[in-house]
Every structure is written in C-alpha cells, then in structure tokens.
MMTF fields as JSON, N, C-alpha, C and O atoms, coordinates in Angstrom:
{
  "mmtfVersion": "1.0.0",
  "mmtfProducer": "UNKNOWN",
  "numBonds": 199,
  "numAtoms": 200,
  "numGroups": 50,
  "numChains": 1,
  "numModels": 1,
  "chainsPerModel": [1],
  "groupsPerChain": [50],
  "chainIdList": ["A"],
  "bondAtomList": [4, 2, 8, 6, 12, 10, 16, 14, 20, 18, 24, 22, 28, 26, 32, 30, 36, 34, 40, 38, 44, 42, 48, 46, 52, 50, 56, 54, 60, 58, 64, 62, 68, 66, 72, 70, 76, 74, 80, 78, 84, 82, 88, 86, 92, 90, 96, 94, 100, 98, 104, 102, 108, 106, 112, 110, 116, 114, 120, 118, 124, 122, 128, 126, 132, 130, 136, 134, 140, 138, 144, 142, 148, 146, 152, 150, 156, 154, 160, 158, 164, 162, 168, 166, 172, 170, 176, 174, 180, 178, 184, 182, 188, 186, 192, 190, 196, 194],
  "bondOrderList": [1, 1, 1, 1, 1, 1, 1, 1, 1, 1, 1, 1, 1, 1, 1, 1, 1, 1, 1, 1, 1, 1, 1, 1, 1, 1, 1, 1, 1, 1, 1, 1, 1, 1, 1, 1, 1, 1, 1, 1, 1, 1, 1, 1, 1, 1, 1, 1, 1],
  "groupList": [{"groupName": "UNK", "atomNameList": ["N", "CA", "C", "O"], "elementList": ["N", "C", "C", "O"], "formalChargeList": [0, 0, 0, 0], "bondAtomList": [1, 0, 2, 1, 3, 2], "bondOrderList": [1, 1, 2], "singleLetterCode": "X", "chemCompType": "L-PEPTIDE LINKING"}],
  "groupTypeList": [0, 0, 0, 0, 0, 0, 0, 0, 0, 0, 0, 0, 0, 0, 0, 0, 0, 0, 0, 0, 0, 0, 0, 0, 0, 0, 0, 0, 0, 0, 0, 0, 0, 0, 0, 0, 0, 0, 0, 0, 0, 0, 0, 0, 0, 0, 0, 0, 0, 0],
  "groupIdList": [1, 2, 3, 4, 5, 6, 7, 8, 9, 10, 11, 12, 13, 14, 15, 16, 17, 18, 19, 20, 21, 22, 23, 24, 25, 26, 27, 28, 29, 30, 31, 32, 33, 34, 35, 36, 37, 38, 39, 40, 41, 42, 43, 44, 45, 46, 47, 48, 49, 50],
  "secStructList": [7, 7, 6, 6, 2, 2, 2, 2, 2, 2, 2, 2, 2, 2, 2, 2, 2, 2, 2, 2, 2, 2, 2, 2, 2, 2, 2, 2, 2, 2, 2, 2, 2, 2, 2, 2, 2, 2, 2, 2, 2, 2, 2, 2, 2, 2, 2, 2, 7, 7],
  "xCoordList": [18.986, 17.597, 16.908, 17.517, 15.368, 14.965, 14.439, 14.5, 13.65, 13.242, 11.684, 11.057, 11.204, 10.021, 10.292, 9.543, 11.4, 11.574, 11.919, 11.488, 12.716, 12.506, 11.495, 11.491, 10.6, 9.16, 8.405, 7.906, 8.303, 7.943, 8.491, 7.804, 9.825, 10.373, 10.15, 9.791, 10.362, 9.752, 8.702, 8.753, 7.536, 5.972, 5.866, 5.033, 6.66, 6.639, 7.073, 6.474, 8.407, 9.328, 7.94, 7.674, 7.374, 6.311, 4.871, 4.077, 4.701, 3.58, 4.215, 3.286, 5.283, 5.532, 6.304, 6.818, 6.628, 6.564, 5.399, 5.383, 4.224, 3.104, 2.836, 2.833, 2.467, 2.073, 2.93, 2.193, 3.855, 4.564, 4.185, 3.927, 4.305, 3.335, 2.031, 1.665, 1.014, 0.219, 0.132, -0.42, 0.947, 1.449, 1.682, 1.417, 2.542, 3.268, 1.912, 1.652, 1.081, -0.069, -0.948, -1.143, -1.216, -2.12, -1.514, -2.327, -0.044, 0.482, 0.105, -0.521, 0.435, 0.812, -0.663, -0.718, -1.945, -3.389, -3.601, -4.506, -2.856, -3.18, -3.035, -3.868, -1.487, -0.714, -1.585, -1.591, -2.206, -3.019, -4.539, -5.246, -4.889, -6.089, -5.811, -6.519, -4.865, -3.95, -3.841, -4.285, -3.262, -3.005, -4.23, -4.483, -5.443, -6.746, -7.285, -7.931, -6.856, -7.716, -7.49, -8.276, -6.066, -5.337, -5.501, -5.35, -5.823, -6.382, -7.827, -8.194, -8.606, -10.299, -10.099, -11.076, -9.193, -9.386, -8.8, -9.179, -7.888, -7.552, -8.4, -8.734, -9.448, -10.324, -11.435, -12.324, -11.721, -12.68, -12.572, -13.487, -11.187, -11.027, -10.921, -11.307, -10.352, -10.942, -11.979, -12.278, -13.024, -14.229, -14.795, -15.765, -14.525, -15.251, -14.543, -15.31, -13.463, -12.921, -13.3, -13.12, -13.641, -14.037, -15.647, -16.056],
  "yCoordList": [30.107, 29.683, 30.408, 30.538, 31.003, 31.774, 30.763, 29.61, 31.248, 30.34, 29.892, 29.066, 30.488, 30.457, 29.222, 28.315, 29.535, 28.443, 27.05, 25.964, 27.098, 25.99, 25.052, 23.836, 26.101, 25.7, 24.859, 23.793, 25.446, 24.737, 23.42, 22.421, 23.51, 22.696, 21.277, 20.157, 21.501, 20.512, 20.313, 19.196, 20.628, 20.624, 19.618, 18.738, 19.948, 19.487, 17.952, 17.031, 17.776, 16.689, 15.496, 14.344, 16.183, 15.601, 15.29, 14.566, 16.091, 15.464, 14.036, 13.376, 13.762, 12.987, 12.055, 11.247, 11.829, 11.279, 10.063, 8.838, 11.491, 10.848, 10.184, 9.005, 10.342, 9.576, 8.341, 7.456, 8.119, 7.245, 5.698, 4.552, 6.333, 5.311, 4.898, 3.728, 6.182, 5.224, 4.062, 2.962, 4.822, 3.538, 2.74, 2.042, 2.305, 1.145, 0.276, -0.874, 1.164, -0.017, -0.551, -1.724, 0.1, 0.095, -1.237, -2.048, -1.408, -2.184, -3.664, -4.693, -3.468, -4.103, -5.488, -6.706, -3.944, -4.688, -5.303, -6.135, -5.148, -5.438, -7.105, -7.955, -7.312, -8.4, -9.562, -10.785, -8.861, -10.013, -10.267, -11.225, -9.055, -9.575, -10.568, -11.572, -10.527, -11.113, -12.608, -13.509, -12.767, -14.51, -15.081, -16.267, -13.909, -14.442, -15.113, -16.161, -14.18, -15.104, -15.923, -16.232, -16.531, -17.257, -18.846, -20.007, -18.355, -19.436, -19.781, -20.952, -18.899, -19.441, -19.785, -20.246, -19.655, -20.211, -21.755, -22.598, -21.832, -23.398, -23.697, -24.542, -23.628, -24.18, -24.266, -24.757, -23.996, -23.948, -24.975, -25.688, -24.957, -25.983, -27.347, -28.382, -27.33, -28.992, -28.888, -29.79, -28.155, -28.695, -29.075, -29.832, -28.833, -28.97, -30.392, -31.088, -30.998, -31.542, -33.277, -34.456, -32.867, -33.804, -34.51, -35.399],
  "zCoordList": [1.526, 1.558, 2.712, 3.775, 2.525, 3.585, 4.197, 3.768, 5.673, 6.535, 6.127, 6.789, 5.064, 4.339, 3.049, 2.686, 2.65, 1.379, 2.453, 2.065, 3.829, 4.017, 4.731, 4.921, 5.073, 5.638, 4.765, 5.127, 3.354, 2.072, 1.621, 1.407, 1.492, 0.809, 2.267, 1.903, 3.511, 4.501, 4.323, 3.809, 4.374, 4.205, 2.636, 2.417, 1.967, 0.462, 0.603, 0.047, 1.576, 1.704, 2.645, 2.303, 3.696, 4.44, 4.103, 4.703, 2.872, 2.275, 0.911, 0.445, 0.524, -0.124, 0.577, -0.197, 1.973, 2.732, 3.202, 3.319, 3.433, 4.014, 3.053, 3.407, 1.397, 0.659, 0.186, -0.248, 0.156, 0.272, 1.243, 0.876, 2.594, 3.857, 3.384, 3.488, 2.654, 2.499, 1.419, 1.386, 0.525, -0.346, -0.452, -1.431, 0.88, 1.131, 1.606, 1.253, 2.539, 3.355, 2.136, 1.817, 1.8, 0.616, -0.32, -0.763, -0.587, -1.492, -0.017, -0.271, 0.775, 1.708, 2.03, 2.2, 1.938, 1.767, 0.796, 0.87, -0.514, -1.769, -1.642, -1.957, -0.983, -1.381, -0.204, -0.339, 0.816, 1.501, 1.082, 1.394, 0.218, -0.497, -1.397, -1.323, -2.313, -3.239, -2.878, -3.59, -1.806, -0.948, -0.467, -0.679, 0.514, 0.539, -0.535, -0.51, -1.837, -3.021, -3.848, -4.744, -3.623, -4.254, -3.27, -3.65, -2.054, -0.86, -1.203, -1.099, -1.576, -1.716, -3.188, -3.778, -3.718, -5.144, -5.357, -6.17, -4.488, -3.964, -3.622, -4.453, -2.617, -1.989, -2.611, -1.915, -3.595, -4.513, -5.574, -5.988, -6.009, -6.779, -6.038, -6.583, -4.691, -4.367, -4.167, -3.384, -4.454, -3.564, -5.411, -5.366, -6.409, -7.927, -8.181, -8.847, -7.911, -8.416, -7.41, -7.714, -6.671, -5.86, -6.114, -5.367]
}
C-alpha cells in the first residue's frame, strides 16, 4: 500500500467516523425530544381529564 492510498483510506476511515458521532448525538437528541414529549403529553392529559 502506498503512503497516498493510506492517506485516503484514513481520511475515508475519519470521515465515517466523524459521521457516525454525529449520529449518535443526533439519535441521542432525538430520544430526549422523544421523553420531553411523552412528559407534556402526560401532562396534558391530566390537565383534560380533570
């Protein structure tokens, strides 16, 4: 392997890396938007039911 193919193939490994991380936050924001609205939706329903 030249020192060019492994410049690439790192650069390649570090951009699917990086996207990966943001993936994870992204899933990570999802799952507390997810519980925020599963909380105002409780709270919504006691306030109709009352």
């Amino acid at each position: 392997m030249s020192f060019f193919g492994f410049i690439s193939t790192t650069l390649k490994l570090f951009g699917k890396d990086n996207t990966i991380k943001q993936s994870t936050k992204e899933i990570d924001n999802l799952k507390k938007r997810i519980h925020d609205l599963e909380l105002e939706n409780e709270n919504l329903k006691g306030k109709t039911s009352v």
